[in-house]
C-alpha positions as CSV (number, residue, x, y, z in Angstrom):
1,X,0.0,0.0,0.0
2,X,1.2,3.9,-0.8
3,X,-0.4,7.1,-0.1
4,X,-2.5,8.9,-2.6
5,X,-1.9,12.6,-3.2
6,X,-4.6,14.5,-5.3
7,X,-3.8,18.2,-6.3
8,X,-7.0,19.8,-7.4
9,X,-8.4,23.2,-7.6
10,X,-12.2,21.7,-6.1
11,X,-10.1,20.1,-3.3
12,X,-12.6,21.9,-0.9
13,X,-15.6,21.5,-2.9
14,X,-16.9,20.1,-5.8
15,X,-17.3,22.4,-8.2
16,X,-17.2,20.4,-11.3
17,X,-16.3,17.5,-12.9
18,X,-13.1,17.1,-11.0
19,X,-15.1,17.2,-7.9
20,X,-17.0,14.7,-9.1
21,X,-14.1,12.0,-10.0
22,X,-12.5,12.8,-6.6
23,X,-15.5,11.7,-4.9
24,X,-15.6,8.5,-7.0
25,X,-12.4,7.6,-6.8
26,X,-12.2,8.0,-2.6
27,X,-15.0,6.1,-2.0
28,X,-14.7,2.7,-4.3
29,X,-13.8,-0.2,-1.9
30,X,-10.6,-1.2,-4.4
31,X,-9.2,2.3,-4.0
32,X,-9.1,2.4,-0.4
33,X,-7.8,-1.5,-0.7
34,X,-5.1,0.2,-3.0
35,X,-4.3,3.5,-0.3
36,X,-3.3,3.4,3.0
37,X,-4.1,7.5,3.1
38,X,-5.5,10.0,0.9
39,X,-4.4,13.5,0.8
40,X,-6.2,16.0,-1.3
41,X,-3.9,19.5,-1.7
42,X,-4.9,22.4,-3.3
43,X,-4.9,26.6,-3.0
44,X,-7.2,27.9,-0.2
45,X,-9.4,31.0,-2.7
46,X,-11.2,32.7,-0.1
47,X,-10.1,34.3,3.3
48,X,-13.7,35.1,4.4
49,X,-16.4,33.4,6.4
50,X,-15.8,31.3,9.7
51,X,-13.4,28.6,10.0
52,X,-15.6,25.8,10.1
53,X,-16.1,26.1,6.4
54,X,-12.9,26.2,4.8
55,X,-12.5,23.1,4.0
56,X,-16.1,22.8,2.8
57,X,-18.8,21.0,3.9
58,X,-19.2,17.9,6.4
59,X,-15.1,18.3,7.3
60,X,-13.7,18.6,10.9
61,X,-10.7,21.6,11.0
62,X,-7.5,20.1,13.2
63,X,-5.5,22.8,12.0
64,X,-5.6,26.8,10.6
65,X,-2.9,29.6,11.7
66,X,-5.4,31.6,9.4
67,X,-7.8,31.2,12.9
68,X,-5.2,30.7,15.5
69,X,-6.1,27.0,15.7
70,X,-2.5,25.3,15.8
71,X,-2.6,22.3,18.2
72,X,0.2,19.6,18.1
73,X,0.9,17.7,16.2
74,X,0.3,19.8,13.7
75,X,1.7,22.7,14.8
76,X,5.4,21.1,14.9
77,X,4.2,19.8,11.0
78,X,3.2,23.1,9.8
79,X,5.0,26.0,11.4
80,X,8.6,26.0,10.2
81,X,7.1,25.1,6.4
82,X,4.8,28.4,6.8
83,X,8.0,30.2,8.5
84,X,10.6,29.4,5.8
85,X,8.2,29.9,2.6
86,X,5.9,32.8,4.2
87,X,2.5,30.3,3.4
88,X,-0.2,29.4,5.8
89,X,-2.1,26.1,5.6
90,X,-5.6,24.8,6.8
91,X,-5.4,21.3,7.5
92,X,-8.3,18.7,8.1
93,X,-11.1,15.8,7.2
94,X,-14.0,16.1,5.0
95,X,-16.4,13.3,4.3
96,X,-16.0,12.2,0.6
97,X,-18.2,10.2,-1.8
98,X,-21.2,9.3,-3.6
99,X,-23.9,12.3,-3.5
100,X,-26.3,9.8,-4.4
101,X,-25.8,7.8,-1.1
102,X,-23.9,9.9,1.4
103,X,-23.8,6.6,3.5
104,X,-20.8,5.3,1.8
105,X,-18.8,8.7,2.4
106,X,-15.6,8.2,3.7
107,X,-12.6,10.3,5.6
108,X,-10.4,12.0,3.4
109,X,-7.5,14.4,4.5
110,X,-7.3,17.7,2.6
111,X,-5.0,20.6,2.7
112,X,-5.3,24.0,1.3
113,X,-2.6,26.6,1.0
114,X,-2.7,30.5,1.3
115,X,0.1,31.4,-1.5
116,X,-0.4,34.9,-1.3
117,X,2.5,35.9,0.7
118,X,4.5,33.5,-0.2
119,X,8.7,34.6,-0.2
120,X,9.9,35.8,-3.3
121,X,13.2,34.1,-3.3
122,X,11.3,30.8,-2.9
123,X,9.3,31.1,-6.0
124,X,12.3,32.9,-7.8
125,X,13.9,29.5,-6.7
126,X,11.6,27.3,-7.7
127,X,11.1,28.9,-11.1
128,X,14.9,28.5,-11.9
129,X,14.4,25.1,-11.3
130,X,11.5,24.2,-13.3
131,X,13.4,26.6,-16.4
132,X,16.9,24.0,-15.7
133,X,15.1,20.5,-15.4
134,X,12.0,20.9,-17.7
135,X,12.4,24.2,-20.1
136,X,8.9,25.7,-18.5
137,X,9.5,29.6,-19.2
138,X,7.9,30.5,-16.2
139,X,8.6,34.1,-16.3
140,X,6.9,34.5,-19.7
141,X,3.4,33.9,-17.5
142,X,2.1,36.7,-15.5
143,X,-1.6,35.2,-15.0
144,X,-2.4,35.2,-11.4
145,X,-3.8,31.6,-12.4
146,X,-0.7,30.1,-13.7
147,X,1.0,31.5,-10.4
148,X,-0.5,30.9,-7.9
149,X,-0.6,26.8,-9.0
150,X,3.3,27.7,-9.3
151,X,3.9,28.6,-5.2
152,X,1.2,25.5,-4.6
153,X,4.3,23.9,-5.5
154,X,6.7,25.6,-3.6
155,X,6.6,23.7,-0.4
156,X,5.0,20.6,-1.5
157,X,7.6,17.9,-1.9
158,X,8.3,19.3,2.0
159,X,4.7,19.2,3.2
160,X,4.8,15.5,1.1
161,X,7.8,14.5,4.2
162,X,6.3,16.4,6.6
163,X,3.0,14.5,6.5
164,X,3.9,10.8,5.2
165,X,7.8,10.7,5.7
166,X,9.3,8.1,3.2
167,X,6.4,6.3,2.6
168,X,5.9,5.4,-0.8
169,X,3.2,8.6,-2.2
170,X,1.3,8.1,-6.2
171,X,0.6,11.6,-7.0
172,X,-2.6,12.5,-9.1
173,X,-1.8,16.1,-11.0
174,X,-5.2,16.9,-11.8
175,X,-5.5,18.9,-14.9
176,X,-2.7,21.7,-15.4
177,X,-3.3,22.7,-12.1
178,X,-1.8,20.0,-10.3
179,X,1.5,19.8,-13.0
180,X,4.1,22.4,-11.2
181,X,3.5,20.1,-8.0
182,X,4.1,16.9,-10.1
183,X,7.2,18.4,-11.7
184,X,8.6,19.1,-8.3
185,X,8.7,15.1,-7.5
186,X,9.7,14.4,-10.8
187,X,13.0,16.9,-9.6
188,X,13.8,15.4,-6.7
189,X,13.6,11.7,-8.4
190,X,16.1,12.8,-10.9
191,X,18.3,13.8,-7.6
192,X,17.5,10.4,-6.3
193,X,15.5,11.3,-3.9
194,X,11.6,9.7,-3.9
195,X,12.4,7.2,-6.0
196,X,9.3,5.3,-5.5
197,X,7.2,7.7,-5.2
198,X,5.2,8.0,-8.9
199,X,3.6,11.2,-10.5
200,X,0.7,10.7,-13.1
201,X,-0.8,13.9,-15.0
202,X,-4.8,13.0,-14.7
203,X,-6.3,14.6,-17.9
204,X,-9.6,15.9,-17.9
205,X,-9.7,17.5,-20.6
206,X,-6.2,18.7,-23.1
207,X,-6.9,22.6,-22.6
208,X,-5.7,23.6,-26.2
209,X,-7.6,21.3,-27.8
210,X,-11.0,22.7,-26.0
211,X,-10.0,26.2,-27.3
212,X,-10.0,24.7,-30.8
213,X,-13.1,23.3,-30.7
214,X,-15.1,26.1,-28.7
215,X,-13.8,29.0,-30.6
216,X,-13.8,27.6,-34.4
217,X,-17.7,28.4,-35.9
218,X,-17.3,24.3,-37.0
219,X,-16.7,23.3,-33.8
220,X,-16.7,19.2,-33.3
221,X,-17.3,19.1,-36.7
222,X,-14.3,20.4,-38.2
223,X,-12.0,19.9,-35.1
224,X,-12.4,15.8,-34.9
225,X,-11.9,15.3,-38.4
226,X,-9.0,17.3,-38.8
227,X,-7.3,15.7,-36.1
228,X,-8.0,11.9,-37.0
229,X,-6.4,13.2,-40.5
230,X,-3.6,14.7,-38.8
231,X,-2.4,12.1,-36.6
232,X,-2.3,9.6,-39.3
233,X,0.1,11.9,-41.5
234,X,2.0,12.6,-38.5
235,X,0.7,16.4,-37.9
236,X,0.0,17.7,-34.5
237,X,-2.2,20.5,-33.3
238,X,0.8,23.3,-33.4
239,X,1.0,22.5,-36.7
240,X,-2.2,22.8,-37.6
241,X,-3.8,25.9,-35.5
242,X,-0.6,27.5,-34.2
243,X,2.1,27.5,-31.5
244,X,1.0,27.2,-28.4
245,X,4.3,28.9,-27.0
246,X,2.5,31.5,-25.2
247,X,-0.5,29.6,-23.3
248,X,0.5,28.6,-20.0
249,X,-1.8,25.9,-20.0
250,X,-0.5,24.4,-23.0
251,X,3.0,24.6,-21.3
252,X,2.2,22.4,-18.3
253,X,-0.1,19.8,-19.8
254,X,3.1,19.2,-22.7
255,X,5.2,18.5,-19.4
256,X,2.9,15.5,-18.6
257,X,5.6,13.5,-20.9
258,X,8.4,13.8,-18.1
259,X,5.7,12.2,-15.9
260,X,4.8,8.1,-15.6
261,X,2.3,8.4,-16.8
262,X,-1.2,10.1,-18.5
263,X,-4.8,9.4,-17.5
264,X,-7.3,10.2,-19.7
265,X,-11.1,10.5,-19.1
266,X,-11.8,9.5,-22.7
267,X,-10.5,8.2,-25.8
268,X,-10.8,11.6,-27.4
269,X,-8.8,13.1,-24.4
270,X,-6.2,10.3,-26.0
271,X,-6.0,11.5,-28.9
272,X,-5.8,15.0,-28.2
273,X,-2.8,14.8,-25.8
274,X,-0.9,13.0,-28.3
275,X,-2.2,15.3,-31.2
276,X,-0.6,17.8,-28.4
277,X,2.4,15.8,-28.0
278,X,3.4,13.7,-30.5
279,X,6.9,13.1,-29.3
280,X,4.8,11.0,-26.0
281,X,5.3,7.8,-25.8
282,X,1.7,5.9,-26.6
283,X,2.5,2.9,-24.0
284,X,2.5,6.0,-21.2
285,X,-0.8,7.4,-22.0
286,X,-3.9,5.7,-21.5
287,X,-7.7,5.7,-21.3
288,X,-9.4,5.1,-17.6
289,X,-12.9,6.7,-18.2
290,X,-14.7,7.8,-15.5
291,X,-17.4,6.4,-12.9
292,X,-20.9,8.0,-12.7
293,X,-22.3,8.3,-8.9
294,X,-25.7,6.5,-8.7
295,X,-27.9,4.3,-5.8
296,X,-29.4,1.0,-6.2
297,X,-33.6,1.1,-5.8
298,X,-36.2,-0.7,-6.9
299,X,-38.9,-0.2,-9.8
300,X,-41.5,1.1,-7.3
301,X,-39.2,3.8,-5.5
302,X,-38.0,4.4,-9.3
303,X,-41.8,5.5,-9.6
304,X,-42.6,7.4,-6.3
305,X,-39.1,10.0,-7.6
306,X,-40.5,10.3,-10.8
307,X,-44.4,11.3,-9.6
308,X,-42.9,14.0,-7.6
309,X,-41.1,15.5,-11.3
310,X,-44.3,14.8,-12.6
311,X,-46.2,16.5,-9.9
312,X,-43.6,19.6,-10.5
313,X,-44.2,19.5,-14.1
314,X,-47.8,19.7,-13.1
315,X,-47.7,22.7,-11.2
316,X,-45.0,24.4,-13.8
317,X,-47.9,23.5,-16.8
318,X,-51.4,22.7,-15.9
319,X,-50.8,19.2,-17.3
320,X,-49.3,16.0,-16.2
321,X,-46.3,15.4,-18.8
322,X,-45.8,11.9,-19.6
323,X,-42.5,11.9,-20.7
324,X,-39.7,14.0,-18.5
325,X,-36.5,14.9,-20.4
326,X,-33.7,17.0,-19.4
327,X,-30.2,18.8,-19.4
328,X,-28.2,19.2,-16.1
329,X,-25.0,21.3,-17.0
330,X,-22.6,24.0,-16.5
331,X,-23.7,27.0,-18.8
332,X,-20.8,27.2,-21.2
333,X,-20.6,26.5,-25.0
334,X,-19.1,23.3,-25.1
335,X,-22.2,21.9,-24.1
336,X,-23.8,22.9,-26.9
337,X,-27.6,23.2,-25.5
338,X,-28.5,25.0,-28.6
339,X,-28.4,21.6,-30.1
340,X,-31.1,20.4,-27.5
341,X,-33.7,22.7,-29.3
342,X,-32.5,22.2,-32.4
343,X,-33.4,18.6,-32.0
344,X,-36.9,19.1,-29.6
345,X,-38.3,20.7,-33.1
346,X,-38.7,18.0,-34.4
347,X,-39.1,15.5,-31.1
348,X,-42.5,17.8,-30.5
349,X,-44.2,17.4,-33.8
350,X,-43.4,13.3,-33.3
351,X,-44.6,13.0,-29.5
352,X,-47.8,15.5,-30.7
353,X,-48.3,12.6,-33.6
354,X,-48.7,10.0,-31.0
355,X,-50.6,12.1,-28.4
356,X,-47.6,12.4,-25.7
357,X,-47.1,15.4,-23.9
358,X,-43.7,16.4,-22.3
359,X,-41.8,18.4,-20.0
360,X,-38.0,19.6,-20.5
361,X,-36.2,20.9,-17.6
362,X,-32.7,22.5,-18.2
363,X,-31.2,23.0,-14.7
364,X,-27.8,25.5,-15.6
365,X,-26.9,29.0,-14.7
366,X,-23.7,31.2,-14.7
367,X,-23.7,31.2,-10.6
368,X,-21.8,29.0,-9.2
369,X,-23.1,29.4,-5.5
370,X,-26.4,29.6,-7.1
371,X,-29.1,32.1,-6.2
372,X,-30.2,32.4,-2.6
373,X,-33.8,31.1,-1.8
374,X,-35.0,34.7,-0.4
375,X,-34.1,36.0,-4.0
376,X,-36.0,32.6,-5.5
377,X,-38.8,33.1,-3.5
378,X,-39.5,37.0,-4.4
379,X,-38.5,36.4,-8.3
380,X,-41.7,33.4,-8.2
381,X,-44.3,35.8,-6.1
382,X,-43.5,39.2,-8.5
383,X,-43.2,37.3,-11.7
384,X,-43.9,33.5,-12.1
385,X,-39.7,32.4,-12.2
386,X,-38.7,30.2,-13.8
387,X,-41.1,30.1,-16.1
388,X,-40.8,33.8,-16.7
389,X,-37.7,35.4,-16.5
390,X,-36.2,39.2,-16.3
391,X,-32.9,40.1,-17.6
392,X,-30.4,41.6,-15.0
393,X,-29.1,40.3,-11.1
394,X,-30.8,38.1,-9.9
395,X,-32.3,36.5,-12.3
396,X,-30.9,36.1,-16.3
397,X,-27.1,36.8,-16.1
398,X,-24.9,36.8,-19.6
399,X,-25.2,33.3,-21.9
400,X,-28.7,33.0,-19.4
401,X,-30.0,35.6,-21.7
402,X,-30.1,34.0,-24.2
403,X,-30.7,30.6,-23.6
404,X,-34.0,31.6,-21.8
405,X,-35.2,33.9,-25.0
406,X,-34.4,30.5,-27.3
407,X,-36.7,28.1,-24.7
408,X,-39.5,30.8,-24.5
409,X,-39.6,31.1,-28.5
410,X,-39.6,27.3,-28.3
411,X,-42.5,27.0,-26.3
412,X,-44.6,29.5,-27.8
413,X,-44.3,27.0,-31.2
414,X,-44.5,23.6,-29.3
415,X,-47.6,21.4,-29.3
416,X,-46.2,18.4,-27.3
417,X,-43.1,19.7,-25.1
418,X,-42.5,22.7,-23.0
419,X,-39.8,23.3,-21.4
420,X,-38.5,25.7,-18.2
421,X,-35.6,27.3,-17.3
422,X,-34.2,26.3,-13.8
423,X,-30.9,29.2,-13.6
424,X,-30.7,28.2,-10.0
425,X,-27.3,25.5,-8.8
426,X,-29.1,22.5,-7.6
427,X,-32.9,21.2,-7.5
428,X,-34.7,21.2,-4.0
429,X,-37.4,22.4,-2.3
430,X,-37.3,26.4,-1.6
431,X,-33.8,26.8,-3.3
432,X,-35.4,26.0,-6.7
433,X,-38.7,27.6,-6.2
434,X,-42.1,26.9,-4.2
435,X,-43.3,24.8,-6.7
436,X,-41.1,22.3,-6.3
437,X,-42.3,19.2,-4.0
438,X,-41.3,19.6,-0.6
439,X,-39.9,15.8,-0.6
440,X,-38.0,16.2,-3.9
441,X,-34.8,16.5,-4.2
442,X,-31.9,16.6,-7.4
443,X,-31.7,12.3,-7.2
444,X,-35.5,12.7,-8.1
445,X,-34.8,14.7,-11.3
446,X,-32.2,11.9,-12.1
447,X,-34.9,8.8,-11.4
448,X,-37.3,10.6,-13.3
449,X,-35.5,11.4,-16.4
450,X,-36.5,9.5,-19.6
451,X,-33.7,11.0,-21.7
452,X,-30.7,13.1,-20.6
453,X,-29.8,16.2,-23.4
454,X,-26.0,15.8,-23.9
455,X,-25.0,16.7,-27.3
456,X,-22.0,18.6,-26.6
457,X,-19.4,20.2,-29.2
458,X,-16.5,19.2,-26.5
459,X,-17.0,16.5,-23.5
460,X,-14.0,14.7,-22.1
461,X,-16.6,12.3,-20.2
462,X,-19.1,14.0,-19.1
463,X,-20.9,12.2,-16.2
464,X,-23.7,14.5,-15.7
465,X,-25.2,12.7,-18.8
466,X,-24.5,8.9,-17.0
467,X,-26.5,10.3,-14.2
468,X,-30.4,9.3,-15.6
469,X,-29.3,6.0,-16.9
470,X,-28.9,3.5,-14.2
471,X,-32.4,4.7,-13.7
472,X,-33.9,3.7,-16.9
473,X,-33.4,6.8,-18.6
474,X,-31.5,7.0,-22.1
475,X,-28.4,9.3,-22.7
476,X,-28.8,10.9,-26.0
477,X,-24.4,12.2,-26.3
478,X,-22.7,13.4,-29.4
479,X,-19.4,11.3,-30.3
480,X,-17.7,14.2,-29.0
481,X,-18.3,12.6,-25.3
482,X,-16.1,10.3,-23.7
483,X,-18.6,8.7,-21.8
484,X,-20.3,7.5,-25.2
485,X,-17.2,5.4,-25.7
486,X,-17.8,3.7,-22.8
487,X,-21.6,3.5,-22.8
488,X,-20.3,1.2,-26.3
489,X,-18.4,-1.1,-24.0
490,X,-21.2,-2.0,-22.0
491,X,-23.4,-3.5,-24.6
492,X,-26.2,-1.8,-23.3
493,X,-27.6,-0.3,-26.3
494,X,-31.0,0.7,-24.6
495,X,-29.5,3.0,-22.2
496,X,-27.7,5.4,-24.7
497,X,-28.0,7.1,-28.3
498,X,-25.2,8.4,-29.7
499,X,-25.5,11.1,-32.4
500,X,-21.8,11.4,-34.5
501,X,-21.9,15.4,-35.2
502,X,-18.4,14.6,-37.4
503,X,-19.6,12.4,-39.4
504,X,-19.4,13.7,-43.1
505,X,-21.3,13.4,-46.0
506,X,-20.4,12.1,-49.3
507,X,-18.5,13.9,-51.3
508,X,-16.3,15.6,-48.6
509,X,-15.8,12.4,-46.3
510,X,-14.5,10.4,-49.5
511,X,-12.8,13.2,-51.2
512,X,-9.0,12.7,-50.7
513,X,-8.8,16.5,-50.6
514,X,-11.0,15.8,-47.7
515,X,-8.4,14.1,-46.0
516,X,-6.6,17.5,-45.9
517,X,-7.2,21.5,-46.7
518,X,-11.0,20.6,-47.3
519,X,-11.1,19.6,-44.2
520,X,-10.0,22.9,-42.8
521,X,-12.9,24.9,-44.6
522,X,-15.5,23.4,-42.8
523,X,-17.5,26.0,-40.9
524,X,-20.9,27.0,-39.6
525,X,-22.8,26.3,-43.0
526,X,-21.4,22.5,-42.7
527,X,-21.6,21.7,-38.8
528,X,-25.6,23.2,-38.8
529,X,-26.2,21.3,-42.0
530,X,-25.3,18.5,-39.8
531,X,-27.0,19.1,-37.1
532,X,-30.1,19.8,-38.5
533,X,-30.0,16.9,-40.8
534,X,-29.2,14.5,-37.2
535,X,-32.1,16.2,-35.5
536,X,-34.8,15.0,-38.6
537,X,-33.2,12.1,-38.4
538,X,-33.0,11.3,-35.0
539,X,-36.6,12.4,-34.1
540,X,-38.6,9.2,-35.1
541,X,-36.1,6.9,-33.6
542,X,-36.2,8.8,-30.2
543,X,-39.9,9.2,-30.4
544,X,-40.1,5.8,-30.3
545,X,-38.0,4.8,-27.8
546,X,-39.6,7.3,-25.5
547,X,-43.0,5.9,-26.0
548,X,-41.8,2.1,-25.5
549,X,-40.3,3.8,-22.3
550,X,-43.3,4.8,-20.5
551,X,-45.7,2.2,-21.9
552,X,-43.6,-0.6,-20.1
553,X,-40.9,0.8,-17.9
554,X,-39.6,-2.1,-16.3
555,X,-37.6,-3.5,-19.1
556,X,-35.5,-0.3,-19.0
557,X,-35.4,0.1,-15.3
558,X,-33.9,-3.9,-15.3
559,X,-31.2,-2.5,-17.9
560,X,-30.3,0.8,-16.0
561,X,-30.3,-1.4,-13.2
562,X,-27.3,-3.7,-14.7
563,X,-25.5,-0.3,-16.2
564,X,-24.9,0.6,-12.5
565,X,-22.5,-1.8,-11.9
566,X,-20.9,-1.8,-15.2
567,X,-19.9,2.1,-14.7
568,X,-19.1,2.1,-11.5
569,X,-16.5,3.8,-9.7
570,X,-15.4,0.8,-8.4
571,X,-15.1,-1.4,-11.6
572,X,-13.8,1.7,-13.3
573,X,-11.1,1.7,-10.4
574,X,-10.8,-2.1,-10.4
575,X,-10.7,-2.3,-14.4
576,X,-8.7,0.5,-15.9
577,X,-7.4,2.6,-13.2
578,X,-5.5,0.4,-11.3
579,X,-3.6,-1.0,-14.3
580,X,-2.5,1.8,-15.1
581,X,-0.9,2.7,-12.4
582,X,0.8,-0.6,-12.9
């Protein structure tokens, strides 16, 4: 057995997907059979609010000079680090693990570090040395982001000791993030020092390769073709969209390759890093997928969630929807929910044929703490939120704007669906409005759901769409997901539809010039020309599945039921994880 050290941005809270995999990862019985300890580091953001919360919910504080509470032996751990690099560290235990069933939560040590003050000298240091060891021009940087995960790194390989000793330590650099504290290990190895300890870069997603994608008007479209073309010529990404000399974030993850190795969340995220890095050795790099957090029930508690959606949808419409869909997501374009209206068009006019009715809850905002329920509350009473909605604090912020204008046009030419606009973080009672049952809660929305929206332009994983399956639900994903990879593996074709936005028609997918510069001209006439044409396409099929779904359930249910297990955290662990750390 080792120790396990996590550096991650959400080490406090989970505040996206990274928050999700640590969760996962903590809590699967092979993990913990695998770690004697887990330590979670990462930069303490905020100074404000009481102590008790700094390392986030359901964690006990044993040690903060931030709030005087230094008790031994902690004190004699942490004091002469914060002394000789001018840092202060909160130290303590926070409860870990599926949201789905807190029960199985386990204790997991985190530590966050104030960097602000740290000494110059030891970052001027530090800086020298990752310029002499790994040629990272740290001084061409000025972002306060790419810094301050710099001094996260300053004292590490010493809080590392100070902590565990010589005991044998895996560490887990999440993202770019967690690379400067990776590289440090990696410098003392090559002073033989830590030899057994072993560094992998955890990719969740390859950062340049999301810019690509986001900010070309072909998006997925152009950006997966071109790349399959290019790797088999022997082209990477530089090549093809520019040096990436001046992003920071490019720097660090290309330093993965003096690591032991690269975990990727997909098999896109694969091929990207190597499209990245082409000089990396293949063997090195590999594809460990992620878990999705789900419960075991049974068919009849399956039912009692989804009356109390229906019941919500009742009170939202003045009608009793018999089919629920939805789309749980961060509000940012690589999710694409443009294409989820672009494809309930047609869905309405099929579900109208056959006399369905339906509801479609999008549950996204730009707020990350979410509104409060005070605000919630008095935007319901004056106004009817969320089914109407004002523009301007606190209700529509930014992207919100829009998004909201595109559902309300939506449902003002729907027959079959209408849809509502939850710009709140989390679904309960109060916090997302009076109309929501008071015995509902966000696992409801998830047992309820007969299709998960997740057509997104750029998706490492993406386990927010997993989450309705095990329930019975289908995940409708674009090819752009990793998560539809391993949906494939399962063999479980009734829990997932995939819809291949890349796919290209005749002549341009045949054309040899479209092996190359033809490529390179598709834009937004091409990707909607897809999209549109996969919607039309799409519609009958889904509104057929959707009507087999609620006319006998159980078959489904039996089906999510087995997916559980299959893409669980601890198979994923057992399965691809762990031999890769091999």
């Amino acid at each position: 057995m080792s120790v396990a050290i996590h550096v991650s941005h959400e080490a406090a809270a989970k505040i996206g997907g990274i928050g999700s995999v640590l969760n996962g990862l903590v809590s699967s019985p092979s993990y913990r059979a695998r770690f004697s300890r887990t330590l979670i580091y990462g930069p303490l953001f905020s100074l404000e609010g009481p102590s008790k919360n700094r390392l986030g919910e359901n964690s006990r504080l044993l040690y903060s000079s931030l709030d005087g509470v230094t008790p031994a032996p902690w004190r004699e751990r942490f004091a002469p680090l914060e002394e000789k690099f001018g840092l202060r560290f909160v130290y303590g235990i926070r409860m870990m693990g599926n949201e789905f069933s807190p029960e199985e939560s386990v204790e997991t040590e985190i530590l966050l570090c104030d960097v602000r003050g740290a000494k110059r000298s030891a970052v001027d240091t530090l800086k020298f040395t990752l310029w002499e060891s790994f040629a990272l021009p740290c001084d061409r940087f000025g972002d306060w982001d790419f810094e301050q995960y710099l001094r996260l790194s300053v004292p590490y390989v010493e809080v590392v000791e100070a902590l565990f000793g010589s005991e044998p330590c895996v560490h887990f650099a999440h993202e770019y993030m967690g690379v400067p504290c990776a590289l440090a290990v990696e410098r003392e190895k090559s002073l033989q020092r830590r030899l057994a300890d072993k560094t992998f870069f955890y990719a969740h997603e390859i950062s340049p390769a999301r810019a690509c994608v986001e900010s070309h008007p072909g998006h997925d479209t152009l950006f997966y073709n071109l790349l399959l073309h290019d790797r088999r010529e022997g082209r990477s990404l530089e090549e093809r969209f520019g040096s990436q000399e001046n992003s920071y974030r490019s720097q660090l993850v290309k330093r993965a390759v003096h690591m032991n190795g690269v975990l990727c969340v997909g098999d896109w995220v694969q091929e990207e890093f190597l499209y990245l890095c082409p000089g990396a050795d293949p063997k090195r790099v590999h594809t460990v997928y992620n878990g999705a957090p789900s419960r075991m029930i049974d068919f009849r508690e399956k039912e009692l969630r989804r009356a109390l959606i229906k019941e919500y949808g009742r009170r939202l419409f003045l009608f009793t929807p018999d089919i629920i869909l939805t789309h749980v997501a961060r509000l940012v374009v690589s999710k694409g929910f443009w294409r989820d209206l672009r494809f309930l068009y047609p869905l309405d006019r099929e579900l109208a044929e056959r006399g369905l009715k339906g509801i479609f809850i999008i549950l996204s905002t730009l707020i990350g703490t979410g509104r409060n329920q005070e605000e919630v509350c008095r935007m319901e009473e004056e106004y009817g939120w969320p089914l109407l909605h004002r523009k301007g604090w606190p209700d529509l912020v930014g992207a919100e704007e829009s998004l909201s204008e595109s559902l309300s046009l939506f449902n003002a030419r729907s027959q079959a669906i209408k849809g509502v606009f939850l710009n709140q973080f989390g679904f309960a009672p109060g916090r997302s409005g009076l109309r929501v049952p008071q015995e509902a809660s966000f696992l409801d929305l998830r047992a309820a759901s007969d299709l998960e929206f997740g057509l997104s332009i750029y998706e490492p994983f993406g386990i927010a769409q997993l989450e309705a399956s095990p329930f019975g639900g289908v995940a409708l994903l674009s090819r752009a997901c990793g998560s539809a990879f391993l949906l494939e593996q399962t063999g479980l074709t009734e829990t997932h539809r995939i819809v291949d936005f890349a796919a290209l028609p005749s002549p341009l997918g045949e054309s040899p010039l479209g092996k190359g510069d033809l490529l390179a001209r598709i834009g937004l006439k091409e990707r909607e020309e897809r999209e549109n044409r996969a919607a039309l396409e799409s519609a009958p099929l889904l509104a057929e599945d959707l009507a087999a779904r609620i006319s006998n359930p159980s078959p489904f249910f039996e089906k999510g039921q087995l997916l559980q297990e299959r893409i669980s955290w601890e198979r994923i662990f057992r399965e691809k994880i762990l031999p890769a750390l091999s």
